[in-house]
C-alpha positions, 0 to 999 in steps of 0.5 A, a space after each residue: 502273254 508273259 506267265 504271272 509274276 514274270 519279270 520283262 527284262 530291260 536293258 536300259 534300265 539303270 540296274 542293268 547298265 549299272 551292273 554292265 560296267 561292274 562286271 565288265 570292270 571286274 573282267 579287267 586284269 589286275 595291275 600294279 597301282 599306279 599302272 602304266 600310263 594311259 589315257 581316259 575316264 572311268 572306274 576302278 578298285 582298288 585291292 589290298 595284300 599286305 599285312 596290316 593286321 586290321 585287314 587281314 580278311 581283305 589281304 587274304 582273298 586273292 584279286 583274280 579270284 571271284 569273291 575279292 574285296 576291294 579295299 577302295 572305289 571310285 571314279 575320275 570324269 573328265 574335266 567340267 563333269 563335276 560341276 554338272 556337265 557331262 558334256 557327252 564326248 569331252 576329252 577327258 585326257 589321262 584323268 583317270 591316270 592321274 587320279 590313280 597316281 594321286 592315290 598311289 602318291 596317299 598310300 607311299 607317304 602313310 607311314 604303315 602302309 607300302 605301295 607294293 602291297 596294293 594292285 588295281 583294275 580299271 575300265 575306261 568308261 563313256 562319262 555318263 555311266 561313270 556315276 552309274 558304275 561307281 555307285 554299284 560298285 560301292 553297294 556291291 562291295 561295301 569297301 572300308 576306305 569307301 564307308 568306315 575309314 574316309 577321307 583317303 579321296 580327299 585332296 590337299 585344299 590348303 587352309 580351307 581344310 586346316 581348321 578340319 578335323 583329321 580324317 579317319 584315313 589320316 588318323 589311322 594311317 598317317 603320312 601324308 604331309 598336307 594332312 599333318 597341318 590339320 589341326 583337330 584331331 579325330 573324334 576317335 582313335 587309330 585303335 578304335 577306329 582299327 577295331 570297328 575295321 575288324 568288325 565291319 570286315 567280320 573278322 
């Protein structure tokens, strides 16, 4: 008989899987973004160390070091998951590659931004527990680009985003050249939304 108020540990349960493939991802080593080219699906972060004044806390913590923030999340399945299949063994050929090169692609066209200045790990991941895995990664680590500064994931989709507003992302770092042709610009500043940055990050 197991003593009262003792949990029984399941390793199935969602948490627990969940929290696998985070700490696994978090054994990985950190390398220059975008990394050599692979092949695969799965999840990654993202690590900033440059000088942007707005995040000076994240540039401040050391990636190998238990403890350091990423400064963006996410994940890359395999064609066709998106609309609801995970396919359970689809090849996902370099998806995963390729969407680091899309993001690396973001980062060089931001006009105060330098590509040097970020680093990234990643986990190849069996498609079904990508969700899983990106979501804990997001409630564990909170990560600007994630939740306070959007819009660095998106994609140019041609005139269905002209008529838009400005991301968040864009207003503060501008660059990207298919961003340049949206048209509204952001409710708010780059100034606003750099100080709600420090805020958010505590500094």
């Amino acid at each position: 008989m197991k003593p009262l108020g003792e949990e029984v540990f399941n390793p199935l349960d969602k948490t627990n899987l969940a929290e696998s493939v985070r700490d696994h991802l978090l054994k990985r080593p950190v390398v220059p973004l975008p990394p050599e080219k692979f092949s695969g699906a799965g999840i990654y972060a993202i690590y900033y160390k440059g000088s942007f004044p707005a995040y000076h806390k994240l540039a401040s913590l050391d990636p190998n070091v238990e403890g350091a923030i990423p400064i963006y999340v996410g994940k890359a399945v395999p064609p066709g998951s998106r609309k609801g299949g995970y396919g359970l063994g689809a090849e996902p050929g370099d998806v995963l590659y390729r969407r680091l090169c899309e993001h690396a692609s973001s980062i060089e066209e931001a006009t105060n931004l330098n590509l040097a200045d970020f680093v990234c790990r990643y986990l190849l991941v069996d498609d079904i527990w990508i969700p899983l895995g990106e979501s804990l990664l997001i409630e564990t680590f909170r990560p600007v680009w994630n939740l306070r500064v959007d819009g660095f994931g998106h994609h140019d989709q041609g005139k269905s985003r002209t008529g838009q507003k400005k991301s968040a992302w864009d207003t503060l770092h501008p660059g990207r050249q298919w961003a340049g042709h949206v048209q509204k610009p952001n409710d708010k500043s780059a100034e606003k939304i750099a100080s709600e940055v420090i805020a958010y990050l505590g500094e």
